[in-house]
N, C-alpha and C positions, 0 to 999 in steps of 0.2 A: 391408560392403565399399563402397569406393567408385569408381565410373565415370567415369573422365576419359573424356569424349570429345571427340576433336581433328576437326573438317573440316580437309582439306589439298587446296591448288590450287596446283600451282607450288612447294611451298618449300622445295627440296630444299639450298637453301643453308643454310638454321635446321632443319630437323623435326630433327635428330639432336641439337642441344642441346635441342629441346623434349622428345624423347624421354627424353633422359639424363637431364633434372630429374626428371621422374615414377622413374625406377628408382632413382635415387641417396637416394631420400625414406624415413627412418625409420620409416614406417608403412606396412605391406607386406603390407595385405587390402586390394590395389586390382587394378584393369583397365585398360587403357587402348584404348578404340577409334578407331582413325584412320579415317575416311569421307574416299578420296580422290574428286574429283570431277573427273575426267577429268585428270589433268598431265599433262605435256606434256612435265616439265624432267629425267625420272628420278629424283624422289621418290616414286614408287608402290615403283619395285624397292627405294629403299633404306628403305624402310617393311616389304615385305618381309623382308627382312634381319634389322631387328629382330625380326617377329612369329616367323621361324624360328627366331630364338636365347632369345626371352623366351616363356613361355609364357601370359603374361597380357598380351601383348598383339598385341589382334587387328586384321590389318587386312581392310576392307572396300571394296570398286571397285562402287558401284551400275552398271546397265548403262550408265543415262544422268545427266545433268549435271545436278545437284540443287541446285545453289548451296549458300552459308552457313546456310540457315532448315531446307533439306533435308537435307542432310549431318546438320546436330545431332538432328532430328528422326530419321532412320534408325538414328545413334547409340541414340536412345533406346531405341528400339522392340528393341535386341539388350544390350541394360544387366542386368546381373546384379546390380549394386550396390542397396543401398538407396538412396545416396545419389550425386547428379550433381554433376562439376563442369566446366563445357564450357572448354577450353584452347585458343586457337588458334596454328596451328600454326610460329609465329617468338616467340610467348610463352615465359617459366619459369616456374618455380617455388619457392621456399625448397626445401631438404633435409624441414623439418619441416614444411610446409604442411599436408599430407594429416595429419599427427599433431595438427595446433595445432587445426585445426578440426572433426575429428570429439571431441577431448575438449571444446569448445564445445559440440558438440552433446549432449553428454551434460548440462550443465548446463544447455541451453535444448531437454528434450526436447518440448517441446510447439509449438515453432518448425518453419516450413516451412520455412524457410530463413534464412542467414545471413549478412550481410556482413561483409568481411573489407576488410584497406587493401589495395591496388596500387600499387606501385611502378614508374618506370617505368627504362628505361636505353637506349642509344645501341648501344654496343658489347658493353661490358664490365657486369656489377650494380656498380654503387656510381659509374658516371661520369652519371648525372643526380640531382639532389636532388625534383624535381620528385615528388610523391605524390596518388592520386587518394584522398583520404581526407573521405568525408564528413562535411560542415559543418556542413547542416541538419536541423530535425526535420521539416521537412513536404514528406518524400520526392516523394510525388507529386506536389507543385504542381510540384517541381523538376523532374523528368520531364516533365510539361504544358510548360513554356517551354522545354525542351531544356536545363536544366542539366545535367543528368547527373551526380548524385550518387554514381556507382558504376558499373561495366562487367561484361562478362560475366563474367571468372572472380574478378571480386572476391564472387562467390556460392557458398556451399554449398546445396543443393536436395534434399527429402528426394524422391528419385524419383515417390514415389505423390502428390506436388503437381504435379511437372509432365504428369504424366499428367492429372491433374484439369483442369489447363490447357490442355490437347490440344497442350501443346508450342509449338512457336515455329509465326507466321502465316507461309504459303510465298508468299502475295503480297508480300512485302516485300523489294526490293533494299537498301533501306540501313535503317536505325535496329530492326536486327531486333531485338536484345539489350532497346531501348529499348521496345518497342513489349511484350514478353514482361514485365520488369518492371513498364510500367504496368498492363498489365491485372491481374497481380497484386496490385499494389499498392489496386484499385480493388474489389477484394473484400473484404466485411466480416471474414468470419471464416481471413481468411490470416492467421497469425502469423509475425512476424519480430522478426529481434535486428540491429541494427547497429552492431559494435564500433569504433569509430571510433579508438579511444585505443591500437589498437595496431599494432607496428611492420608493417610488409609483410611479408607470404607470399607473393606473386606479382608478377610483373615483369612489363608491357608494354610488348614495344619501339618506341620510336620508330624508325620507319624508313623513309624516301621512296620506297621501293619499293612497300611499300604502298598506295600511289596510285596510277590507273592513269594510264597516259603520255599518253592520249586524253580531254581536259578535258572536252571534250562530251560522250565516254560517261558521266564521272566526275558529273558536272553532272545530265544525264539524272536518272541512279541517282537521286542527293541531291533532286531536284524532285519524284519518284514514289515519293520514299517519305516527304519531307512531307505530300506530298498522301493518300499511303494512311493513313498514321499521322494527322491530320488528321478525315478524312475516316472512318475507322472507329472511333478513340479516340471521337469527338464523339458519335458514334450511341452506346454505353454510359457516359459520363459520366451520373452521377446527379441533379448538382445543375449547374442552367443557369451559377451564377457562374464556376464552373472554365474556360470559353468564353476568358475573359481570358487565360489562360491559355495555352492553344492558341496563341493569340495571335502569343505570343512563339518561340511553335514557327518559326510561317510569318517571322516578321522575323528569324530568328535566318540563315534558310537568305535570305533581300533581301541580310543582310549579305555575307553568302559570296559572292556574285554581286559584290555592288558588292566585293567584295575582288581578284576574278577579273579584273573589269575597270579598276582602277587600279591592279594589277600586272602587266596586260598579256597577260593568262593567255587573255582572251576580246575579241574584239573587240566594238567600240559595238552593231552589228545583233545577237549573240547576247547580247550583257545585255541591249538589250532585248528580245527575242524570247524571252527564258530569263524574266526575270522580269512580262510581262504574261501567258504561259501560267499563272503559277505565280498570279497574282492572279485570272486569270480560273478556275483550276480550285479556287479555294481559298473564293472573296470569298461564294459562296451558304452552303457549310455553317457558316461565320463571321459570316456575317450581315453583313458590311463594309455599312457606309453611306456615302456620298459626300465625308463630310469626314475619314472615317478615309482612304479613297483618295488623297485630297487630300495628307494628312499624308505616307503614304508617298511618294508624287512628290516632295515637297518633301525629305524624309529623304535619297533618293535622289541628287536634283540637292546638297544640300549635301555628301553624302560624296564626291560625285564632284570637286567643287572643294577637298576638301581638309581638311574639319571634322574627319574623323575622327581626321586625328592632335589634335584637342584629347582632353584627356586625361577620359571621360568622358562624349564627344558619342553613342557608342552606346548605352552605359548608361543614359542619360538618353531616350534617343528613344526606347530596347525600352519604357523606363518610360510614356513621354506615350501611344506606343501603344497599351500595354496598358488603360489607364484612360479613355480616349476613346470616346465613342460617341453 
């Protein structure tokens, strides 16, 4: 059997098509646990609703407010399935997904898990062409610089791996999914399949709602959870070169900032306020030396004038970044 579990904050406007994807699905030894974390909008009652008309799906109301790392964590700890797959809650799914990838797993029984492509869409499935289909073979560096070769439910998970994992880290506001796959990834003997070559099973919506309204908080999050991701990934890295890497983590989020700030989004005192916390909570476990510092100011002041629309100018500096020291 298998375990969708959804956290729900809020999203009483989508949980019903997210719902509707998991029931409408060809493969019909599954569960579905929704972990609502306090809403506010009356998507708990109509989560209800469904659990009272479907009987494999449960919903659950911790007392208290467990974020996205807790939610999926509590998920687990009530999972019947053998096997996980965490859905959130303004996501779908293919009719076939649950069907496409448990018969994968039958041909890669020896895999902990597996990835699948993600699709994403707007409104409607089929009004973005946009697919998060991974490129590369060397998963984890891409994780290490924040590419992100893959996202939460582009994953099948045979349950008793994430239990070995102890689940998602609950210190983490943002890059939770991220932080869960790298430590994965960083173990010798986890085995995985990544199908890359085939069509989507799952849809992630694009949607601005998504964001919260409140930049600062938004910002906040994205700083503290480079830093934790950062700062805990670096303490289990094996091999010192991987550091370069990381690297790319902390520039990728300088960018975002200097993005924030020439769109208007943050004013001159909070980019810089946002980003020397973020250099000074970051530059010891990275080892920064004086001429990498140097670099980024200058990175800095040039996107601020205006470099960035050359085509290339970020690509190129994550690059000098990285290899500098």
């Amino acid at each position: 059997m298998i375990s969708v579990i959804i956290p729900n904050y809020n999203k009483a406007r989508y949980i019903s098509q997210t719902l509707d994807s998991v029931i409408e699905q060809t493969y019909d030894e599954w569960e579905v646990i929704v972990v609502d974390d306090q809403s506010t909008d009356g998507s708990w009652e109509l989560i209800l609703s469904y659990a009272n008309k479907y009987r494999n799906i449960i919903a659950l109301k911790p007392e208290r407010k467990l974020f996205g790392s807790g939610c999926r964590n509590y998920g687990i700890e009530h999972a019947k399935g053998d096997y996980v797959l965490f859905l959130d809650s303004d996501d779908v799914l293919d009719k076939k997904c649950l069907q496409n990838r448990i018969d994968y797993f039958d041909s890669y029984k020896d895999a902990d898990f597996i990835v699948f492509v993600t699709g994403t869409f707007f409104n409607l499935i089929g009004d973005s062409k946009s697919v998060w289909r991974p490129k590369d073979s060397n998963f984890l560096r891409d994780f290490l610089e924040h590419k992100l070769p893959w996202n939460i439910m582009s994953v099948l998970w045979k349950k008793k791996t994430l239990l070995r994992l102890d689940g998602f880290d609950e210190d983490y506001m943002r890059l939770q999914d991220v932080e869960l796959h790298t430590r994965a990834l960083l173990l010798d003997d986890v085995k995985f399949e990544v199908l890359s070559n085939l069509q989507p099973d799952c849809f992630y919506r694009i949607d601005e709602s998504r964001k919260n309204n409140d930049i600062i908080t938004t910002i906040n999050n994205q700083v503290q959870g480079v830093t934790t991701y950062i700062n805990k990934i670096s303490e289990i890295l094996k091999n010192r070169s991987q550091f370069k890497y990381l690297k790319s983590t902390l520039f990728s989020i300088i960018t975002y900032l200097n993005y924030c700030y020439v769109s208007k989004q943050i004013n001159p005192k909070d980019h810089g306020d946002f980003i020397r916390d973020l250099v000074e909570l970051n530059r010891q476990r990275l080892n920064l030396n004086l001429f990498e510092l140097k670099f980024l100011e200058i990175y800095i002041v040039l996107y601020k004038k205006g470099l960035y629309r050359i085509k290339g100018f970020n690509y190129a500096s994550n690059l000098l970044f990285k290899i500098i020291k």
